[in-house]
C-alpha positions as CSV (number, residue, x, y, z in Angstrom):
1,X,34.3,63.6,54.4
2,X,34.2,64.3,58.3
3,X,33.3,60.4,58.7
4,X,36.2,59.3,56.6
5,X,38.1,61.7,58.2
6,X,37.0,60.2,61.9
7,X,37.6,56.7,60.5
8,X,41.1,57.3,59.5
9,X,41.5,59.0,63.2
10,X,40.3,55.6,64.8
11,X,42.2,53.2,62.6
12,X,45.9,55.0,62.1
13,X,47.9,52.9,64.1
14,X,46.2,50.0,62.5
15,X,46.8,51.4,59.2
16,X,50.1,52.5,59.7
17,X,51.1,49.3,60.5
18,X,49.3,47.3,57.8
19,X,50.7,49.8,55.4
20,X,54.0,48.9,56.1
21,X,54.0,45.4,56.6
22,X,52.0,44.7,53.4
23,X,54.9,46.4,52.3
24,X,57.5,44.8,53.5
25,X,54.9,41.5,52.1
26,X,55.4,42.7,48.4
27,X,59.2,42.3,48.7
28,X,58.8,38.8,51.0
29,X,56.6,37.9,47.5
30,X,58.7,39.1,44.8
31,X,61.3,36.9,46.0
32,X,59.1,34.0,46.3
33,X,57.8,34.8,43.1
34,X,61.9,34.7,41.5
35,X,62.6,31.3,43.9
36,X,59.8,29.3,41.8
37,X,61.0,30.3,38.6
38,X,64.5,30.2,39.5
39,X,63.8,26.6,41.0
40,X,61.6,25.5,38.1
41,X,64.8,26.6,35.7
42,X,67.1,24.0,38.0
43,X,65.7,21.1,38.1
44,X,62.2,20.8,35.7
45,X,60.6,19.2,38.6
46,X,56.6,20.3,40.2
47,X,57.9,18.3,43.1
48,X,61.2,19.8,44.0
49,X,59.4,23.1,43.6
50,X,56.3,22.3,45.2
51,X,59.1,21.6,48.5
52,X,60.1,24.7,48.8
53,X,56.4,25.8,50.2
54,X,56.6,22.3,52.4
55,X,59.6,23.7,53.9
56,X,57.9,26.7,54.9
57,X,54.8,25.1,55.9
58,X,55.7,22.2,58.3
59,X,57.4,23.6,61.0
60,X,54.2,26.2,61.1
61,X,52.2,23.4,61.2
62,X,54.1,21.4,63.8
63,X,54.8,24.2,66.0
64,X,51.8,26.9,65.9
65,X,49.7,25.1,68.7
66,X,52.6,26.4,71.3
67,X,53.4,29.3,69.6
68,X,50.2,31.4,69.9
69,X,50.5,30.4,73.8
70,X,54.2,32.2,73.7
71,X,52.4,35.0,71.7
72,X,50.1,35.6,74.7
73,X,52.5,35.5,77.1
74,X,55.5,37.8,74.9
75,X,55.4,41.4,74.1
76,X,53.6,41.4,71.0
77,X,55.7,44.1,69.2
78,X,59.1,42.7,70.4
79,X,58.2,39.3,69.5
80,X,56.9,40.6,65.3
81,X,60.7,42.8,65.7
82,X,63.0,39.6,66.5
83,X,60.8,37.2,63.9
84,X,60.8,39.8,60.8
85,X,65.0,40.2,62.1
86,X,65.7,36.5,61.6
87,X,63.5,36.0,58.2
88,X,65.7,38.7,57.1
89,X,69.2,37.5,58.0
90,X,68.1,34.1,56.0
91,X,67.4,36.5,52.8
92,X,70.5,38.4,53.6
93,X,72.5,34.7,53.1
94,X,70.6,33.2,50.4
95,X,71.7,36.7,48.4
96,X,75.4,35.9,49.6
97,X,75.2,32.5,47.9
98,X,73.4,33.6,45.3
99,X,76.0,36.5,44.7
100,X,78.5,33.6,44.9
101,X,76.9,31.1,42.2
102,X,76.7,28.9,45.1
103,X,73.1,28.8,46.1
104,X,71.6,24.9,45.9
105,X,68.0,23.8,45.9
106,X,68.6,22.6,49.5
107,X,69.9,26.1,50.7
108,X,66.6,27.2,50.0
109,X,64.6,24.0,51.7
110,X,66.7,24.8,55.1
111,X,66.0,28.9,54.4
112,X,62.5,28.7,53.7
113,X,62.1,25.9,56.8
114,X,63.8,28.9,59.5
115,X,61.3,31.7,57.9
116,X,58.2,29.4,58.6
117,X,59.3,29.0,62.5
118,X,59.7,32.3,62.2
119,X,56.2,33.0,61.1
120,X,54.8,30.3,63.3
121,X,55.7,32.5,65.8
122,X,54.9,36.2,64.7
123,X,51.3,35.3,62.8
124,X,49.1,35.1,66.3
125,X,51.4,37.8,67.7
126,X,50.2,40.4,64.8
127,X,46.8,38.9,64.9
128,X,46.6,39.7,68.7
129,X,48.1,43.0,67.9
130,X,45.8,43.9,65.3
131,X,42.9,43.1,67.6
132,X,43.9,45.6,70.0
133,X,44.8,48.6,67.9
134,X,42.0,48.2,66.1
135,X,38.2,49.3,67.4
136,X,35.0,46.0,67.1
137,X,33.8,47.9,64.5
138,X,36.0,47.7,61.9
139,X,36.8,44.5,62.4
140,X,34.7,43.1,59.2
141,X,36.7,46.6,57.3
142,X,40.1,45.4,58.2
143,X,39.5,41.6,56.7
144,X,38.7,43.3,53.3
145,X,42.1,45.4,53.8
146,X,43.8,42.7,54.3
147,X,42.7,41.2,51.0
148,X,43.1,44.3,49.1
149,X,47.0,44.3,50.1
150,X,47.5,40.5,49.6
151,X,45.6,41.1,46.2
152,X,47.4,44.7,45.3
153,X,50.7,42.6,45.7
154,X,49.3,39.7,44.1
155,X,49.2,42.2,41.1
156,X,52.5,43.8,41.1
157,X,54.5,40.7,42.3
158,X,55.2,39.6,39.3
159,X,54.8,42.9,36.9
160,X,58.0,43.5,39.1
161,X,59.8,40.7,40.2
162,X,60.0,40.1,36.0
163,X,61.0,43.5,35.2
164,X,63.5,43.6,38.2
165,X,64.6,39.8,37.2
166,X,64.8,40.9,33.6
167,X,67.0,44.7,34.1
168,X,69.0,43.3,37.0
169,X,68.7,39.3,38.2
170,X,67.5,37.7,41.4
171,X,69.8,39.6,43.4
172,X,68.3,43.2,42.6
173,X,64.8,41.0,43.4
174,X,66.2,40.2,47.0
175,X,67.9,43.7,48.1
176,X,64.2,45.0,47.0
177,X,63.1,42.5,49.7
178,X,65.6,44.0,52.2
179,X,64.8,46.9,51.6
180,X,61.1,46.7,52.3
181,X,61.7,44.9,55.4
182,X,64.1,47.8,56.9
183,X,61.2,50.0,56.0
184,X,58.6,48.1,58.2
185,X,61.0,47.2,60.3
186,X,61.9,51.4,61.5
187,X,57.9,52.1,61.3
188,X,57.2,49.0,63.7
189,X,60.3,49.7,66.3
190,X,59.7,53.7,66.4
191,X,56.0,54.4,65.4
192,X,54.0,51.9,66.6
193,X,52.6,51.4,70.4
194,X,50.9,48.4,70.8
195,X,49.1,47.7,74.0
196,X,50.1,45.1,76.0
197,X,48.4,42.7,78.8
198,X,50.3,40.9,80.9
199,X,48.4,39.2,84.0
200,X,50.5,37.8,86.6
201,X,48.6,34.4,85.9
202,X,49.2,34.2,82.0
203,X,52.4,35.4,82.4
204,X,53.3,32.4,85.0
205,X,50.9,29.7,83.3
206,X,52.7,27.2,82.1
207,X,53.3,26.8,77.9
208,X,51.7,23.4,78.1
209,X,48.4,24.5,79.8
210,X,48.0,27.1,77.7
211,X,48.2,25.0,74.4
212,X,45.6,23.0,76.0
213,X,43.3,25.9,76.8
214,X,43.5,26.5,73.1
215,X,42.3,23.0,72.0
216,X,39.6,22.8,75.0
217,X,38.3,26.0,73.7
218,X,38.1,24.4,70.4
219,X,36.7,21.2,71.6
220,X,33.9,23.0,73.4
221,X,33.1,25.3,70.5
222,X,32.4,23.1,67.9
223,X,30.8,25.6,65.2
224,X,34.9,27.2,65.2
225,X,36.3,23.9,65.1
226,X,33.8,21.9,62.3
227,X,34.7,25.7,60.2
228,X,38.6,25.2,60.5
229,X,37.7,21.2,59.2
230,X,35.7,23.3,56.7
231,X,38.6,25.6,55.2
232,X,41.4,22.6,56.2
233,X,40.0,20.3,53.6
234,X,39.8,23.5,51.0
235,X,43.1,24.0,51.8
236,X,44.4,20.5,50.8
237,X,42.5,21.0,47.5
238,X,44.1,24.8,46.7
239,X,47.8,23.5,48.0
240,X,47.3,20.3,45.4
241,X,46.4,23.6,42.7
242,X,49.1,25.8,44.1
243,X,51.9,22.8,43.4
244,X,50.2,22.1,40.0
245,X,49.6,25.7,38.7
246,X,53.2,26.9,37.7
247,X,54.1,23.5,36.4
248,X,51.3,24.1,34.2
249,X,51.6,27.9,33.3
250,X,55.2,26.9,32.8
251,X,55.6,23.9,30.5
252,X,52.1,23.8,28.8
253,X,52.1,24.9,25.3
254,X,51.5,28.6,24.9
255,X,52.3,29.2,28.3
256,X,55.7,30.7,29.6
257,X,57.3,33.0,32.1
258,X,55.3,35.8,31.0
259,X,52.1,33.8,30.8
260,X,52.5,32.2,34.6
261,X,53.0,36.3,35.4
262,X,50.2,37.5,33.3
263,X,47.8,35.4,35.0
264,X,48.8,36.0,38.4
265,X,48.6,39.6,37.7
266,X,45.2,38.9,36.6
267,X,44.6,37.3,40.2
268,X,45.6,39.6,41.8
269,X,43.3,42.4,40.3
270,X,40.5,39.9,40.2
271,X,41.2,39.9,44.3
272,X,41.9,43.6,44.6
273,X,38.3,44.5,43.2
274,X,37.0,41.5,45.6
275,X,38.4,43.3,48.3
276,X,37.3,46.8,47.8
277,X,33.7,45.0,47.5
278,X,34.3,42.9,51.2
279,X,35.7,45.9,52.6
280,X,32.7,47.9,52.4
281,X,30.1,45.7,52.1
282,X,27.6,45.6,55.2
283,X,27.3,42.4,57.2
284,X,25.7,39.7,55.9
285,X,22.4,38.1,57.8
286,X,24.3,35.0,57.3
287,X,27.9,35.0,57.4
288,X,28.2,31.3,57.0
289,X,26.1,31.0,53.7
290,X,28.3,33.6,52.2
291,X,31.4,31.5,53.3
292,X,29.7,28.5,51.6
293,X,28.8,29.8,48.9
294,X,31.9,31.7,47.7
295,X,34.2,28.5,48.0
296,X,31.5,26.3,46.0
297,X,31.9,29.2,43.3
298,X,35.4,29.3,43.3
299,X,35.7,25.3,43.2
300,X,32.9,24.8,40.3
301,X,34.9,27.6,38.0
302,X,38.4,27.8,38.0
303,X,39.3,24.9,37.8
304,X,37.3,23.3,35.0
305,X,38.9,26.1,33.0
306,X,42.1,25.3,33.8
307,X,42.0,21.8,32.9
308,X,40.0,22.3,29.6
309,X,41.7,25.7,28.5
310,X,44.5,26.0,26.0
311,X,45.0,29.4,25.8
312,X,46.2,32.4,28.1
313,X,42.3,34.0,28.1
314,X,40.4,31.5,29.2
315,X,43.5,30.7,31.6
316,X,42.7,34.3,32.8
317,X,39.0,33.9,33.0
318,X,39.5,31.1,35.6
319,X,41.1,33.2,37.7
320,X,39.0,35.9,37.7
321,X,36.1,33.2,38.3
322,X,37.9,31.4,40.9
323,X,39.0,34.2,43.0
324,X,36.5,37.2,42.4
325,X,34.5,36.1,45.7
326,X,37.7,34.9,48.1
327,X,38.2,38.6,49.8
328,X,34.7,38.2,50.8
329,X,34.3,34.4,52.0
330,X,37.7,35.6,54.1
331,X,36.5,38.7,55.4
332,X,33.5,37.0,56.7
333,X,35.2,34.2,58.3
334,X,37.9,36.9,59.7
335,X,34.6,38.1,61.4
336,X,33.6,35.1,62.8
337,X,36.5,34.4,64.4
338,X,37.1,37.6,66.0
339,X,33.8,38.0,67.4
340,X,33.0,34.6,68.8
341,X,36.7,34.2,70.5
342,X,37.3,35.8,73.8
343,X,40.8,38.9,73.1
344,X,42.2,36.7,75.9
345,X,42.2,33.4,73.8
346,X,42.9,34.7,70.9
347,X,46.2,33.6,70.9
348,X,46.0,30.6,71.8
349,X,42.8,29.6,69.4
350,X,45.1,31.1,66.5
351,X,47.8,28.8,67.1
352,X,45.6,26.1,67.6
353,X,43.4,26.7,64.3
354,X,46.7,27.2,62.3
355,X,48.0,23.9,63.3
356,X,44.2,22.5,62.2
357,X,43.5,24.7,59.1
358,X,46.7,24.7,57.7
359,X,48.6,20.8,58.7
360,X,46.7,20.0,54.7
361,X,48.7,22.7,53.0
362,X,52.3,20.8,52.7
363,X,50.8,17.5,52.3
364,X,48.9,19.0,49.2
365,X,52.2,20.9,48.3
366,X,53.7,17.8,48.0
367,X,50.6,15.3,46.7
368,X,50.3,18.0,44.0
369,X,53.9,18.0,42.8
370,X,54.3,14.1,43.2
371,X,50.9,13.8,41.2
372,X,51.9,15.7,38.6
373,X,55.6,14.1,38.5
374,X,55.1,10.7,39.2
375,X,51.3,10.1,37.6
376,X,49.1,12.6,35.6
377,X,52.3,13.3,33.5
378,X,53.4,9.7,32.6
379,X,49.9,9.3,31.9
380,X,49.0,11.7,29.5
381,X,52.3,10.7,27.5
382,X,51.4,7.3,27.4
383,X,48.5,8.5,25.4
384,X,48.0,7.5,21.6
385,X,47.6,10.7,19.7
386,X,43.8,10.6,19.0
387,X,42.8,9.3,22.8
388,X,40.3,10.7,24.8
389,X,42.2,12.6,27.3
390,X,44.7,14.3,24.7
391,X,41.5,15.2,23.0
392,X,40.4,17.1,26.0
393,X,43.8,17.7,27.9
394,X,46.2,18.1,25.0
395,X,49.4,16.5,24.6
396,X,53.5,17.5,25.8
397,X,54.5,18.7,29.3
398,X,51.8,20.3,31.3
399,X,49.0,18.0,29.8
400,X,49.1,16.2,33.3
401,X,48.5,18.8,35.5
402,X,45.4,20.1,33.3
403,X,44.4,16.2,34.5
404,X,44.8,16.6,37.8
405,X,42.9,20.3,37.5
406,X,39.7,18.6,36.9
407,X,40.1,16.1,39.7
408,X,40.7,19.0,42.0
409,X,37.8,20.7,40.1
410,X,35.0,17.7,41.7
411,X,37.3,17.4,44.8
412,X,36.6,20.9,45.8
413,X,32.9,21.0,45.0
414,X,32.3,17.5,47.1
415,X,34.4,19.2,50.1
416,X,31.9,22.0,49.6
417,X,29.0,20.5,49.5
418,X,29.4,18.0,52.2
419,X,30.5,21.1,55.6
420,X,27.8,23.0,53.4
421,X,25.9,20.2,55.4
422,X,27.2,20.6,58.7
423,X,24.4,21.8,61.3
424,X,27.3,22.7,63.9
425,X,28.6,25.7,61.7
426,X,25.4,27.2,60.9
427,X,25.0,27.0,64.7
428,X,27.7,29.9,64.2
429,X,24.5,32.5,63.2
């Protein structure tokens, strides 16, 4: 008890800070969660929904090399304030239109596009900030926190963003989120000190040389830049699943609203035990195998029982399979990152391994909804009734994108094993 007690002591302002914004994260979610649905409901389309998350994604993409070198040089805490500000004035309009009956698919495209610059900028900022509010020591803890929030919300997200939809529409979903960001939003401003270093020379270096110090960093290290190639081709491969997966859940027989919810619920306890598990767990001797290894899990389960199953169980059971060992591959490559990258790069590596690590995630956004649109669907209802691939995919809506789930299912084990190969990460131990 007297530990626990210390290690509360050491990490408050950490905690108090991740409490809040994880949060303010659970409203952020819950209206995500309503926008797909919502968008689904418009239009029918995997594609046009699958563009909402390219929205978000590209200017993150585009713009995250130079915005971890503004991170290093801006107040950290006054830089998270303005960002979370913005994100919420775009939620505070898209509940004016929607009050209105006047919201469009395109409102969202151009609000979703101004809350991903907005992230761009705040992610290496509250990575930074975490780093220095938090002792070395916990640094493998706070990865497996990180997870448990991301999975606790994973869990309740939809439990209530359906009841809330359900008792009171999208709009009582989006005041929720506005209210969870004025929460985090007081705690930040008023309760939170977060130290700040501002050398005369970063502060005068010039935005271009610092994006550059970010990539030569990179380009020296290759063990950190052969791992982001590592979780950047992963990434292409879960964005393809993330397009395909409510299409699916939505349209397939026996599945529906509640089903889509029922098995994201179920991935998000799956990851809230994972994280409980990688946030106590003692370092690994070899922090790259258990990276390795828990993606080649994930890739070899899930997704064969997505594309084969026909039912809500076994739709659950691959999501259990494919995301019991995430929290822990994360954790460990949260590790990695901290230790072997210098506080006074961190910025500027973080900017530069977003722009790396995540440039894959809109073009599999939109490769997955396009796929499932424009090919695995007209496929599959070209099909006689007694072919081989309505035998094993089934037939109707959704019958293409259990297709594509066992191309992604091969796709991610080859990605695996091929970095599983790669002598410059395992330089890394």
């Amino acid at each position: 008890m007297k530990n626990l007690i210390h290690t509360i002591h050491e990490m408050k302002t950490f905690l108090l800070l991740w409490s809040t914004q994880s949060f303010s994260g659970l409203g952020s979610a819950m209206t995500s969660y309503a926008l797909v649905i919502w968008s689904y409901s418009q239009k029918g389309s995997a594609l046009m929904t699958a563009l909402l998350m390219v929205s978000s994604y590209a200017p993150y993409v585009l713009l995250s090399i130079f915005a971890g070198a503004l991170s290093d040089r801006w107040n950290k805490k006054r830089t998270m304030l303005v960002c979370d500000s913005i994100a919420a004035l775009t939620t505070v309009v898209m509940l004016l239109l929607l009050r209105n009956d006047a919201l469009q698919i395109w409102h969202l495209y151009v609000i979703n596009g101004i809350n991903g610059l907005m992230n761009t900028v705040q992610q290496p900022a509250s990575e930074v900030a975490t780093t220095r509010v938090l002792p070395e020591k916990y640094y493998q803890r706070v990865g497996g926190l990180k997870y448990f929030s991301s999975s606790l919300n994973s869990v309740m997200t939809p439990i209530i963003a359906t009841a809330v939809m359900g008792m009171a529409g999208m709009g009582a979903v989006v005041a929720f989120d506005l209210f969870t960001f004025f929460t985090a939003f007081l705690v930040l401003a008023f309760g939170i000190r977060i130290p700040e270093n501002t050398g005369a020379d970063e502060a005068q270096e010039k935005l271009l040389v610092s994006a550059k110090k970010g990539l030569a960093y990179l380009k020296k290290e290759q063990g950190i830049f052969h791992l982001i190639l590592f979780l950047a081709s992963i990434n292409l491969v879960a964005s393809i699943y993330d397009a395909a997966f409510p299409a699916m859940m939505l349209s397939r027989n026996g599945g529906s609203e509640k089903v889509l919810g029922l098995v994201n619920a179920v991935i998000g306890i799956t990851t809230f035990s994972g994280s409980l598990l990688a946030a106590f767990l003692k370092a690994p001797k070899s922090r790259v195998r258990v990276i390795c290894g828990c993606l080649l899990f994930s890739m070899s389960t899930e997704n064969f029982l997505l594309a084969f199953g026909r039912t809500p169980f076994v739709w659950c059971l691959g999501g259990f399979l494919g995301w019991i060992f995430i929290p822990l591959m994360s954790t460990n490559l949260d590790a990695i990152l901290r230790l072997h990258v210098p506080l006074e790069m961190q910025g500027r590596v973080y900017s530069v391994r977003n722009s790396l690590q995540f440039f894959t995630i809109p073009i599999g956004y939109f490769l997955g909804g396009f796929l499932v649109d424009q090919v695995f669907e007209p496929v599959m209802a070209a099909q006689s009734e007694g072919s081989l691939l309505v035998k094993l995919f089934g037939c109707g809506k959704g019958s293409g994108a259990a297709f594509l789930f066992l191309i992604l299912a091969f796709a991610g084990i080859g990605v695996c094993l091929y970095f599983r190969r790669d002598r410059q990460i395992w330089k890394l131990e």
